[in-house]
N, C-alpha and C positions, 0 to 999 in steps of 0.2 A: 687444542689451540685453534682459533678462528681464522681464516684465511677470508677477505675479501676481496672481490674482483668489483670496482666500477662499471658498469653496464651500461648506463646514460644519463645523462644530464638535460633535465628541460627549465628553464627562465619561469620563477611564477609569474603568473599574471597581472597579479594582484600585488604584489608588490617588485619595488625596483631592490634590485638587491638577491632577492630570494631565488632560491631555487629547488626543485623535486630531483632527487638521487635515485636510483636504483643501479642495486648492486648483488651481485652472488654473495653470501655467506655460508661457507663451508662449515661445519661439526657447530652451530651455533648454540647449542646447548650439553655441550660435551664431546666426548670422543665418536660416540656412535649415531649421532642426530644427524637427519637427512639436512643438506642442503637446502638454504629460504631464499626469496628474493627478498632484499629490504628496500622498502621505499621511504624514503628518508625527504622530511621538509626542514629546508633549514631560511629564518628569516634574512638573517645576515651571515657575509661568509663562506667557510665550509662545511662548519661540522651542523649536521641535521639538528633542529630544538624537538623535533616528533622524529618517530621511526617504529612501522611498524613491520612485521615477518609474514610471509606470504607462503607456505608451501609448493613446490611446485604444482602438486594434484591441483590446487585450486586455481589456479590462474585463470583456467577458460574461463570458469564460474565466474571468476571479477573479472574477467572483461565482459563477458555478458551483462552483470548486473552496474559494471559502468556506465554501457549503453543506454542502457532503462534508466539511469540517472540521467543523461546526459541530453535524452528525450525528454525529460520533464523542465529544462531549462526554458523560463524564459524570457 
């Protein structure tokens, strides 16, 4: 069974209305799957229309590579 914790909430930018979720999801793929964070876009509302799972190992990596995104804005 999946357990989810809310973790945070940020306003899209881009649109009024929307917003970016992330949250813990516990056993997300059965009884023995490690814990994801999910970051969930949702345009209206609450429930996310995207959602993708992020393992915890990875997380430095994507913020790392969000940087390097985030550099190329302009």
């Amino acid at each position: 069974m999946q357990d989810t914790t809310l973790l945070h909430t940020i306003s899209l930018a881009s649109l009024e209305g929307g917003k970016i979720t992330l949250s813990r999801v516990e056993r997300p793929y059965g009884e023995n799957s490690e814990a994801v964070v999910s970051i969930g876009v949702a345009l209206k509302g609450d429930e996310p229309d995207w959602k993708v799972h992020i393992p915890y190992q990875n997380i430095d990596e994507l913020i790392e590579a969000l940087k390097v995104a985030k550099s190329t804005q302009q």
